[in-house]
Wavefront OBJ file of the C-alpha trace (Angstrom):
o trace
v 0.000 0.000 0.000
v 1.545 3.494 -0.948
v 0.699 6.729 0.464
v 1.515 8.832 -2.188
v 2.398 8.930 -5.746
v 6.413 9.405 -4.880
v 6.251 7.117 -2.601
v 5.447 4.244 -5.161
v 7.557 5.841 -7.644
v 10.825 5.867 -5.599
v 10.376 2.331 -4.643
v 9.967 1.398 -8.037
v 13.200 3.076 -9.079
v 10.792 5.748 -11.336
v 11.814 9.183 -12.040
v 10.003 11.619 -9.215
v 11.256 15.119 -11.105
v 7.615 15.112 -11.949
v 5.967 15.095 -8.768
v 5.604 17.460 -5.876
v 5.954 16.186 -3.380
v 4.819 19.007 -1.667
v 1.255 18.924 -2.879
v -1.024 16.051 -2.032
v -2.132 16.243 -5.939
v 0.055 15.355 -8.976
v -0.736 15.713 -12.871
v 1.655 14.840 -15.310
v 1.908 12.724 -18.846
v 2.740 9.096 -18.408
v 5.186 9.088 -21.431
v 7.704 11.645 -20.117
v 8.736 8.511 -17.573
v 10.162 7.402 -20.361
v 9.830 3.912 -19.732
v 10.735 1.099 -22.526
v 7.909 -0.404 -24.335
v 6.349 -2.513 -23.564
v 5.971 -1.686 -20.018
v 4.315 -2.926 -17.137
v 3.550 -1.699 -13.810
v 3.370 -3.780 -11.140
v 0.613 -4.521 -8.752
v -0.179 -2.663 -5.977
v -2.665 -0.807 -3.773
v -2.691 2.916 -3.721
v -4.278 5.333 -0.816
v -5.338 8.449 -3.205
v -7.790 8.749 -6.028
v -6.530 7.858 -9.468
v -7.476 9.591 -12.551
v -6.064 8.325 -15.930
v -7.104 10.393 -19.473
v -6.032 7.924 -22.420
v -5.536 10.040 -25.663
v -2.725 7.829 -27.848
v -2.038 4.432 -26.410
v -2.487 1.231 -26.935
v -2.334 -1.463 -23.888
v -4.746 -2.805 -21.060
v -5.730 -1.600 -17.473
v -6.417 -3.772 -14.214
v -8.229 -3.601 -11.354
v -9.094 -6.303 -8.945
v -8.283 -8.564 -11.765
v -11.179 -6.844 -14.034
v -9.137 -6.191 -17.398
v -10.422 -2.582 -19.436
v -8.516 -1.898 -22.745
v -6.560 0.918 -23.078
v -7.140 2.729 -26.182
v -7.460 6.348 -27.962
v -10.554 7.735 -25.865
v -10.332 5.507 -22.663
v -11.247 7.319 -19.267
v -10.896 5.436 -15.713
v -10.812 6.050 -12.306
v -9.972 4.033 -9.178
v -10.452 5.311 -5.596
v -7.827 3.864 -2.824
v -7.299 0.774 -1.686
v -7.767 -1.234 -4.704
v -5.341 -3.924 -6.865
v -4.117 -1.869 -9.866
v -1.891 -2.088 -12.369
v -1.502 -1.189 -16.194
v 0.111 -2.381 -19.084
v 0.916 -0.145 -21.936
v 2.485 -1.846 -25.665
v 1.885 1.941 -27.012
v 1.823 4.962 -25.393
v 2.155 8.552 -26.321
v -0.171 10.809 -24.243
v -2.128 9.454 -21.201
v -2.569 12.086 -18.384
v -2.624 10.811 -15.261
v -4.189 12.736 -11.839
v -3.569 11.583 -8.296
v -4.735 13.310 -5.365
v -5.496 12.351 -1.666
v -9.401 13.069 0.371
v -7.493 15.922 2.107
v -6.708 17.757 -1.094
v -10.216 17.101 -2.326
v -11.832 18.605 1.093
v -9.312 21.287 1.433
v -9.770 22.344 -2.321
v -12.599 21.255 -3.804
v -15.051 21.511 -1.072
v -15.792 19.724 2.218
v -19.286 17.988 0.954
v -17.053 16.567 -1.880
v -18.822 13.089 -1.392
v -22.322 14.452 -1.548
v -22.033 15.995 -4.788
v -19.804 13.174 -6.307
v -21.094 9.989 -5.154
v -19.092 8.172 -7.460
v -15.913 8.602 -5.968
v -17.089 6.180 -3.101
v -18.111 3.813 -5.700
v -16.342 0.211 -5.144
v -15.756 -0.281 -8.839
v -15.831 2.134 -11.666
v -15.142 0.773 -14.959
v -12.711 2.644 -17.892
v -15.220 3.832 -20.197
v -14.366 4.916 -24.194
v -15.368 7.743 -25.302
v -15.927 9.534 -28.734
v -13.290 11.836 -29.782
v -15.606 15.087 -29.298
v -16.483 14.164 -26.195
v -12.489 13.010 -25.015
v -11.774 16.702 -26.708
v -13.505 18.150 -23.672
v -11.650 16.100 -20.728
v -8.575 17.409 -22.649
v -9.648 20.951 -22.140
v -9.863 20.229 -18.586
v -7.162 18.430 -17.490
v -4.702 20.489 -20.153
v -5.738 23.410 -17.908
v -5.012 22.053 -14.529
v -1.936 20.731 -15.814
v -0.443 24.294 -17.036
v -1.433 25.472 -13.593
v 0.144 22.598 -12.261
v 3.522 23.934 -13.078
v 3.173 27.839 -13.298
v 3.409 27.828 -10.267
v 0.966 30.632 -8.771
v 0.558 31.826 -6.069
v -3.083 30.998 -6.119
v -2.244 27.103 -7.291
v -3.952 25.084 -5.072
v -7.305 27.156 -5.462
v -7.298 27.156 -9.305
v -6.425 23.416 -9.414
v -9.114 22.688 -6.839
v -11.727 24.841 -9.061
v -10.875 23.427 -12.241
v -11.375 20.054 -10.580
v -14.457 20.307 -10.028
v -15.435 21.205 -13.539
v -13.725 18.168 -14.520
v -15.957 16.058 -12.229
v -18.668 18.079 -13.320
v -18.233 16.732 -16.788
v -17.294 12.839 -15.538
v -20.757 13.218 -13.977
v -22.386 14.664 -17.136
v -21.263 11.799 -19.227
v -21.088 9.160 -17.049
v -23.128 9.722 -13.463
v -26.375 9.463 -15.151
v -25.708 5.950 -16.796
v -23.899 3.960 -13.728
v -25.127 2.575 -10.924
v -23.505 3.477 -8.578
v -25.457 0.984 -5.941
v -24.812 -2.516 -7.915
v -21.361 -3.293 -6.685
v -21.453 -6.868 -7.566
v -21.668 -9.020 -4.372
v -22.540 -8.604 -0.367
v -18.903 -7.607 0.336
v -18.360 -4.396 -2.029
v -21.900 -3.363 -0.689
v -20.509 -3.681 3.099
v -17.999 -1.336 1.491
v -19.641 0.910 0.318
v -22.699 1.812 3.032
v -19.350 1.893 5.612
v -18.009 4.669 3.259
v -21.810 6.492 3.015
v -21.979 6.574 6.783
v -18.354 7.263 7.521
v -18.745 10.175 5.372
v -22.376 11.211 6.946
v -21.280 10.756 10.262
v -18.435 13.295 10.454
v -21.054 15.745 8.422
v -23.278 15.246 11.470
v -20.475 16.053 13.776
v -19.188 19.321 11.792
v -23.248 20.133 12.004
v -23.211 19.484 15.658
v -25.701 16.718 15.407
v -23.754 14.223 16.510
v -21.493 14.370 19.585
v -18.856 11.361 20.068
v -17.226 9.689 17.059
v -18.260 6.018 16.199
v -16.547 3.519 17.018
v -15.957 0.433 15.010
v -18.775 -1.192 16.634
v -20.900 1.900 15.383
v -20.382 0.990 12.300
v -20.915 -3.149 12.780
v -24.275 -1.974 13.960
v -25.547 -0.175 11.049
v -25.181 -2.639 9.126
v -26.261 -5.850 11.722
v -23.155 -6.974 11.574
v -20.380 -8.119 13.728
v -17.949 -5.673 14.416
v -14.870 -8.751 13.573
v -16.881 -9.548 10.532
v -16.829 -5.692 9.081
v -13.580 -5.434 10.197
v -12.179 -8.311 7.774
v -14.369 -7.100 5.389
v -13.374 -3.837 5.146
v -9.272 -4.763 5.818
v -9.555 -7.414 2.949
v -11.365 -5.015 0.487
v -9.192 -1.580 0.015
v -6.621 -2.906 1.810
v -6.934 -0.178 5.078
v -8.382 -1.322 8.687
v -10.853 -0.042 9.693
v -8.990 1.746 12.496
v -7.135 3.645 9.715
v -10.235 4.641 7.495
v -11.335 6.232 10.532
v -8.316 7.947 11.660
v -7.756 9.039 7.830
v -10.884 10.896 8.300
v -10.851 12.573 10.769
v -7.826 14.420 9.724
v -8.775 15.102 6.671
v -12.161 16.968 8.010
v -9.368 18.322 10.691
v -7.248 19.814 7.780
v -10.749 20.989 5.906
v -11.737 22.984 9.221
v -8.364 24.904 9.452
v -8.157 25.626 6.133
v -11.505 26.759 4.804
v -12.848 27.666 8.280
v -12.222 30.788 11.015
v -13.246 28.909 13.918
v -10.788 28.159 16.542
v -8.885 24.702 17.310
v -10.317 24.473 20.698
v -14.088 24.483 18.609
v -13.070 22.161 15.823
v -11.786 19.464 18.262
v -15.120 19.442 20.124
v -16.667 19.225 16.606
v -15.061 16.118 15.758
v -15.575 14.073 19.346
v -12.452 15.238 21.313
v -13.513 15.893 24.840
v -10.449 17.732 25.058
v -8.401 20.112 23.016
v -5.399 18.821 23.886
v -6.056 15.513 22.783
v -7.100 16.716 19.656
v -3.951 18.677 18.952
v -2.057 15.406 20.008
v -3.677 13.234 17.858
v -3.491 16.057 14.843
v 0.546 16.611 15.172
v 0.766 12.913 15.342
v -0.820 11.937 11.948
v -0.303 15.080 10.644
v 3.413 16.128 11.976
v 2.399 19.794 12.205
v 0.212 21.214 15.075
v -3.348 22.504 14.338
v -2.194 26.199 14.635
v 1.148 25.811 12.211
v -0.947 23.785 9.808
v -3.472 26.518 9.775
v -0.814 29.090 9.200
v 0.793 27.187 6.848
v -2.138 26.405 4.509
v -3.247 29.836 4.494
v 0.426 31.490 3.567
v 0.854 32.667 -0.038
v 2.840 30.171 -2.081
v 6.277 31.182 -2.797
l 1 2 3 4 5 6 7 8 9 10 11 12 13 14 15 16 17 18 19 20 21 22 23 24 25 26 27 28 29 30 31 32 33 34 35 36 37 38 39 40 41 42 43 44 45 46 47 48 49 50 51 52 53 54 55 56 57 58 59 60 61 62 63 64 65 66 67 68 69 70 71 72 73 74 75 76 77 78 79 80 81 82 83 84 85 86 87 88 89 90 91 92 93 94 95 96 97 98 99 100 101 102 103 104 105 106 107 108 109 110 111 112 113 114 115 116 117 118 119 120 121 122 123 124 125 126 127 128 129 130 131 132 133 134 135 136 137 138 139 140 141 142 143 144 145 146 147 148 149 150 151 152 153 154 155 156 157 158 159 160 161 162 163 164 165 166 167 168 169 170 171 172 173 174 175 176 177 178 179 180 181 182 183 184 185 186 187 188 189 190 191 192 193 194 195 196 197 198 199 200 201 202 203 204 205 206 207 208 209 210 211 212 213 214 215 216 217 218 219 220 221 222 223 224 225 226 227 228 229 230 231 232 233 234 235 236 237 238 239 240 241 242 243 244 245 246 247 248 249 250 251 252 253 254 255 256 257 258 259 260 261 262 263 264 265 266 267 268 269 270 271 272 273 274 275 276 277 278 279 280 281 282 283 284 285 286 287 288 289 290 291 292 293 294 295 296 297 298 299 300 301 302 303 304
């Protein structure tokens, strides 16, 4: 399982000039790795969102052993935790995106989930497109990548709003026509109502209507389950315990607060179930490595 993008990269003895390492988002075109053909990643689990914008290749994409070709017009998108790996025999131009939950609430918008239901999907096949409609994903992600690396000062904010057009579009072509329900069998659907209510229950406890954060039997109860029984569900699936998904969250919503919010550490802890502010600014520079306060003064400095 890899944390980030450079991460993988370095273990795999791949270039890294292209990332930075720096932001929790990366764009860049697969083909200036400069990898010999035919090439072939190997398989692994990632913990960030993966986009992938096939304009001139030729070659075949995996997930959880599901095989999508990879051809002129191909679009796909995993979320973490899953099996991946690709396979090109061809390859010219195929933009990839990575980016991590905290990006998405820091930049997009904290109700990311809401909006975009589909990124909590279990499986989300590569789809082919037409040409005309592949022209206007090119748009998109051509933008983000020029603001990618110029570099402003205002980055972060223009990436995260250009984003969202992007899933704007991946939900005008595609939202409509999957189902985003069907997952396949009992275990992706375990899955994916954990995700629904892991993501409704911290909105409840930004909102106030909810107190204490849930504990893994919480969860196990939702769903009638038992809480050993989610837990190997959930740890077999992406990959993560459960533990971890949890802990994951909260610091992304932590991050979120600080960043797109005025109100004061000692408030957000009690928002997200600390009983004391301390604690919270504990468990925050543990996961983190920055306290509350220097994150929050960090996010918010103009970039150099």
């Amino acid at each position: 399982m890899y944390q980030t993008l450079q991460e993988q990269y370095l273990h795999l003895g791949l270039p890294v000039d292209l990332i930075d390492a720096q932001l929790e988002f990366t764009i860049f075109n697969l083909s200036d790795l400069h990898q010999p053909l035919p090439f072939a990643s190997p398989v692994s689990r990632l913990n960030f969102f993966v986009f992938g914008f096939v304009k001139s290749a030729q070659g075949r994409y995996i997930i959880d052993e599901q095989q999508f070709p990879m051809q002129p017009g191909t679009i796909y998108f995993t979320n973490p935790g899953h099996y991946r790996s690709f396979e090109f025999t061809a390859l010219e131009e195929v933009y990839l995106i990575t980016l991590s939950e905290s990006f998405l609430k820091e930049n997009v918008h904290a109700d990311i989930f809401a909006e975009f239901p589909f990124l909590l999907v279990e499986t989300f096949p590569a789809l082919t497109v037409s040409p005309e409609v592949f022209a206007e994903f090119e748009r998109l992600y051509g933008q983000i990548h020029h603001e990618y690396v110029a570099r402003s000062p205002f980055r972060q904010r223009l990436i995260g709003h250009l984003f969202v057009a992007l899933l704007l579009k991946l939900k005008e072509h595609f939202g409509l026509h999957y189902n985003a329900i069907y997952e396949g069998n009992r275990s992706s659907a375990i899955v994916r109502s954990f995700k629904l209510l892991l993501e409704k229950h911290y909105r409840d406890l930004e909102q106030g209507l909810a107190e204490q954060v849930f504990r893994v039997q919480d969860y196990a109860e939702a769903q009638h389950l038992h809480p050993n029984y989610l837990s190997n569900v959930i740890k077999t699936k992406t990959g993560k315990a459960i533990g971890t998904w949890i802990a994951e969250k909260n610091i992304a919503e932590a991050k979120s607060l600080l960043q797109n919010s005025a109100i004061s550490v000692k408030e957000i802890a009690y928002r997200l179930g600390f009983a004391e502010p301390a604690h919270f600014s504990n468990y925050f520079k543990k996961h983190a490595h920055l306290s509350p306060s220097f994150y929050r003064k960090q996010s918010q400095a103009p970039a150099s």
